[in-house]
VOPAGU-2260 file (C-alpha; in pm, 1 decimal, decimal comma):
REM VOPAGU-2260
SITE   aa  ch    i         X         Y         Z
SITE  UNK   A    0     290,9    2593,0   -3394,0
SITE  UNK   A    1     -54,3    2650,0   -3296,2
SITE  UNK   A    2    -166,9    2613,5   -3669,5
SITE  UNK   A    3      -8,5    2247,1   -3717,1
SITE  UNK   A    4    -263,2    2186,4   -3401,1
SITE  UNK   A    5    -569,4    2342,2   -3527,2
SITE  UNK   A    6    -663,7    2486,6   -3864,0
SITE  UNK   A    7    -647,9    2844,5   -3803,7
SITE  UNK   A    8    -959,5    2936,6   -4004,6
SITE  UNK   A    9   -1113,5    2638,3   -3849,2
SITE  UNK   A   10   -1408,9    2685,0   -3572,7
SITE  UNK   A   11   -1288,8    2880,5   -3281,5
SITE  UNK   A   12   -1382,5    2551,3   -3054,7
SITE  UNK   A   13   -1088,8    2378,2   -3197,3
SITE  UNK   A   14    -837,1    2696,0   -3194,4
SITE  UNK   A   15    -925,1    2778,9   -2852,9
SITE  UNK   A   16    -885,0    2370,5   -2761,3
SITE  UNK   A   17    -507,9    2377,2   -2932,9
SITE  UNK   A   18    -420,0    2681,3   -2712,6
SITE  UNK   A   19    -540,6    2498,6   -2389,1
SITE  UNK   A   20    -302,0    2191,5   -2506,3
SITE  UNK   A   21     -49,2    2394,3   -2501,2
SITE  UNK   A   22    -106,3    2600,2   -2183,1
SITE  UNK   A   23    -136,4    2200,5   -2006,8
SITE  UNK   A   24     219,4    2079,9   -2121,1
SITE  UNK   A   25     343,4    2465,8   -2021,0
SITE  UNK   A   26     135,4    2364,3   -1698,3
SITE  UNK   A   27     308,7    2032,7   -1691,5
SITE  UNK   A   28     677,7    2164,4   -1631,1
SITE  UNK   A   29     566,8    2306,7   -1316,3
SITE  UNK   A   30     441,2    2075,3   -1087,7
SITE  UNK   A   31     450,1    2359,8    -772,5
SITE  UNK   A   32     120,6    2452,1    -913,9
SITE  UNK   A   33     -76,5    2142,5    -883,6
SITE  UNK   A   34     168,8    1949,3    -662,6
SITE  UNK   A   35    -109,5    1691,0    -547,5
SITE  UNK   A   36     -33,5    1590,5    -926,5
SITE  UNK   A   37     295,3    1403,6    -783,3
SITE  UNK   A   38     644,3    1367,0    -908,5
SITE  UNK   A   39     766,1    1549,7   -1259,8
SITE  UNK   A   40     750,0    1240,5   -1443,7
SITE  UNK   A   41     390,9    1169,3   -1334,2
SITE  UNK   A   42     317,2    1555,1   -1439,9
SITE  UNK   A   43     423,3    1492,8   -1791,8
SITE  UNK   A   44     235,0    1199,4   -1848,8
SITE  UNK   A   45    -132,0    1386,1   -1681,7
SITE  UNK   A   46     -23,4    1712,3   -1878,9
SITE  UNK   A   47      27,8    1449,3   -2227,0
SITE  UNK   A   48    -283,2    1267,0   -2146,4
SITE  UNK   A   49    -457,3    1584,8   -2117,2
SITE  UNK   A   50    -321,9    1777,9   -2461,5
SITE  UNK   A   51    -395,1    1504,2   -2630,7
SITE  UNK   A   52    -750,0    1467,8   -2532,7
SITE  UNK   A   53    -822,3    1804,9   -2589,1
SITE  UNK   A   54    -657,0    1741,8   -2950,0
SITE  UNK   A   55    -929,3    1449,2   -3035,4
Protein backbone atom coordinates (compact mmCIF):
# COMPACT_ATOMS: atom_id res chain seq x y z
CA UNK A 1 0.00 0.00 0.00
CA UNK A 2 2.45 2.44 1.12
CA UNK A 3 4.13 2.39 -2.42
CA UNK A 4 0.77 3.38 -4.40
CA UNK A 5 1.16 6.53 -1.80
CA UNK A 6 4.67 7.41 -2.29
CA UNK A 7 7.30 6.21 -4.74
CA UNK A 8 9.37 4.04 -2.68
CA UNK A 9 12.73 5.14 -4.12
CA UNK A 10 11.35 8.57 -3.98
CA UNK A 11 12.85 11.24 -1.28
CA UNK A 12 12.42 10.00 2.19
CA UNK A 13 10.21 13.39 2.85
CA UNK A 14 7.48 11.92 0.83
CA UNK A 15 7.83 8.13 2.21
CA UNK A 16 7.94 9.25 5.65
CA UNK A 17 4.70 11.77 4.76
CA UNK A 18 2.67 8.49 3.24
CA UNK A 19 3.40 6.60 6.53
CA UNK A 20 2.04 9.56 8.68
CA UNK A 21 -1.27 9.40 6.33
CA UNK A 22 -1.69 6.32 7.24
CA UNK A 23 -0.91 6.38 10.99
CA UNK A 24 -3.87 9.61 10.90
CA UNK A 25 -6.77 7.44 9.36
CA UNK A 26 -5.38 4.43 11.91
CA UNK A 27 -5.60 7.52 14.40
CA UNK A 28 -9.00 8.35 13.06
CA UNK A 29 -10.86 5.03 14.18
CA UNK A 30 -10.12 5.87 17.63
CA UNK A 31 -11.47 8.89 18.72
CA UNK A 32 -10.62 7.98 22.78
CA UNK A 33 -7.31 9.38 21.88
CA UNK A 34 -8.09 12.82 20.83
CA UNK A 35 -11.72 12.89 22.03
CA UNK A 36 -11.86 16.86 21.97
CA UNK A 37 -11.89 15.82 18.11
CA UNK A 38 -15.82 15.02 18.63
CA UNK A 39 -18.08 12.35 17.35
CA UNK A 40 -16.64 9.30 14.95
CA UNK A 41 -18.01 10.80 11.97
CA UNK A 42 -16.34 14.17 12.65
CA UNK A 43 -12.97 12.00 13.32
CA UNK A 44 -13.04 10.58 9.87
CA UNK A 45 -13.50 13.61 8.11
CA UNK A 46 -10.26 15.60 10.40
CA UNK A 47 -8.25 12.20 10.00
CA UNK A 48 -9.28 12.45 5.73
CA UNK A 49 -8.58 16.08 5.68
CA UNK A 50 -5.38 15.45 7.29
CA UNK A 51 -3.99 12.25 4.99
CA UNK A 52 -4.77 13.99 2.29
CA UNK A 53 -2.87 17.08 3.02
CA UNK A 54 0.02 15.34 3.93
CA UNK A 55 -0.43 13.48 0.40
CA UNK A 56 -0.23 17.03 -1.62
Amino acid sequence: MMSLLADPDGPPTEQFQAWLAVISLLIGTMPFIVPSLGDQERTDDISLAVAKKLLG
